[in-house]
Every structure is written in structure tokens, then in C-alpha cells.
N, C-alpha and C positions, 0 to 999 in steps of 0.2 A: 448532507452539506456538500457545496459545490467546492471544488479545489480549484482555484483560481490562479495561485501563483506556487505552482511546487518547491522551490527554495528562498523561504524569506519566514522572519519571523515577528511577528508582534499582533497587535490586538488593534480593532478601530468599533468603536462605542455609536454608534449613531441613535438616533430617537427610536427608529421602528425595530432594529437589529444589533447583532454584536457579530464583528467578520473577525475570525482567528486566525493567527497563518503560525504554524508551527514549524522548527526542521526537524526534521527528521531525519535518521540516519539508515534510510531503510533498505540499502541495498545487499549489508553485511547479517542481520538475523536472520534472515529468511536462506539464504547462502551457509552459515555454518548449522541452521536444522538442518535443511539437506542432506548436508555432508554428514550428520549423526547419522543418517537415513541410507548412509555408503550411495546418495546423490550428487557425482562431482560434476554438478550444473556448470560453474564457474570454470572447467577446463576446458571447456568447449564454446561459451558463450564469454562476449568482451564485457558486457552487457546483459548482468541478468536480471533486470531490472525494466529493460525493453520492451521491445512488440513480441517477440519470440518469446522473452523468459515470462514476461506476464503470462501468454497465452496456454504455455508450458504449467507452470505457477496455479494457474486457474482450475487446467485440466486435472492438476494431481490434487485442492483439495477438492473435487467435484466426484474424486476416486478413482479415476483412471490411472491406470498402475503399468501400465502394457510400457517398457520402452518404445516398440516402435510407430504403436498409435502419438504419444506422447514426441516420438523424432516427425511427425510429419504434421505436425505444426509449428516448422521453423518456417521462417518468414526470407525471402530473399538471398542475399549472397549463402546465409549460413544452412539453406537447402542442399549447398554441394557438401556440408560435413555429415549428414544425417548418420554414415556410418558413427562416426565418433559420437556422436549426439547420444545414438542409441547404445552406446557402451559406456557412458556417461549416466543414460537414464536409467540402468540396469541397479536397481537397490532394493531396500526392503524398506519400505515406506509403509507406516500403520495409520491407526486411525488418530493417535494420540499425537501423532506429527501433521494430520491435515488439519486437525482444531489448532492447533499452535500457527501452522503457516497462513490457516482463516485468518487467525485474530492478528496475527502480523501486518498481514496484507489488507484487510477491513479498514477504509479509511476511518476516520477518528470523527464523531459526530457527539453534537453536544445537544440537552436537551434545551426544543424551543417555547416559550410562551405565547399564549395566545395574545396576551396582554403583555404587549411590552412593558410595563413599570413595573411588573406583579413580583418581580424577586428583584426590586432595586431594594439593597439596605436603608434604611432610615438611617438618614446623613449625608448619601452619596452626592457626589461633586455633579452638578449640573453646567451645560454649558450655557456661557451667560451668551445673552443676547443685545446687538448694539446698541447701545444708551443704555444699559440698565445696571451697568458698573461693573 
């Protein structure tokens, strides 16, 4: 599923599809696993949630565990802290914290039908059409 508007929330029903937009608050779970992980990402990033803390984010659940491979993919201004970075990224990070930070980070996808009507309940509210009351 495409994410089209990342802060908004509700549902739009059309004939071929169903578009959901959820919020989310997901800058803070994936921030206090870490820190379980004696990962203080957030001391060093304003934004861990970014280009850098994604990238960051990516590399450790893909397993890269190294701080300073993991500090030289900060992005821009925050390539002048890479010290800090790298004593920041310095933790014990397992495998049972990169499935958790997977499924954190894995957008949210819904199952599709082939046939759009095929799991409309019997009842559901149709949209009427003009003239037809």
C-alpha cells in the first residue's frame, strides 16, 4: 500500500478500492526499543524518524550492528557529529529487538480483492447515484 499522506486520518470507500490513512505515532516506539537496546539514537538525532534515522533504522534491522558502519550513514549537516553518533550507536542490539523494530517500521498493509464487491457485507450502504433517490 502506497502512503500518500503521512499525518491524516480516515477512510475513503470508492467502487474499485478502499484508501485508509491512519496516524500514527511512530516516532516514539521504535526510539524507547532502542534505548532497551542501550541505543540512545534520539541524543544525537533531532529526528529519528528522518533520512538519517531511517537509514540508520534500516541498517540495524537488516543486522548491521557495527557503530561506525551504522555512523556513516548520517546524512548532511549531522555527518559533522558522526563522533557522537558512534557512541550513541554503541549497544547490544539482538535479534528479538530487529523483528520488533521490523514490525514497527513495516508500513501497515491491508488485504486486497480481486473483485471489489467480494467482501462487501450484505446490507452495506451503497452510493446512490443522481436521480435515483
Amino acid at each position: 500500500m502506497e502512503v500518500l499522506y503521512e499525518r491524516c486520518c480516515g477512510i475513503d470507500v470508492h467502487k474499485s478500492s478502499v484508501a485508509a490513512c491512519i496516524l500514527l505515532e511512530r516516532g516514539h516506539k521504535p526510539q524507547k526499543l532502542l534505548e532497551s537496546a542501550n541505543i540512545k539514537l534520539a541524543s544525537t538525532l533531532t529526528h529519528t524518524m528522518g533520512k538519517s534515522g531511517q537509514a540508520i533504522l534500516d541498517a540495524i534491522v537488516n543486522g548491521e550492528d557495527s557503530p561506525e558502519r551504522l555512523a556513516d550513514l548520517a546524512l548532511g549537516k549531522l555527518r559533522s557529529k558522526i563522533p557522537q553518533l558512534q557512541l550513541a550507536l554503541d549497544g547490544r542490539i539482538r535479534d528479538h529487538h530487529r523483528f520488533l523494530l521490523d514490525s514497527l517500521l513495516r508500513p501497515v498493509s491491508l488485504p486486497r480483492s480481486r473483485d471489489p464487491g467480494a467482501r462487501r457485507p450484505a446490507g452495506a450502504v451503497r452510493r446512490a447515484t443522481p436521480g435515483t433517490g
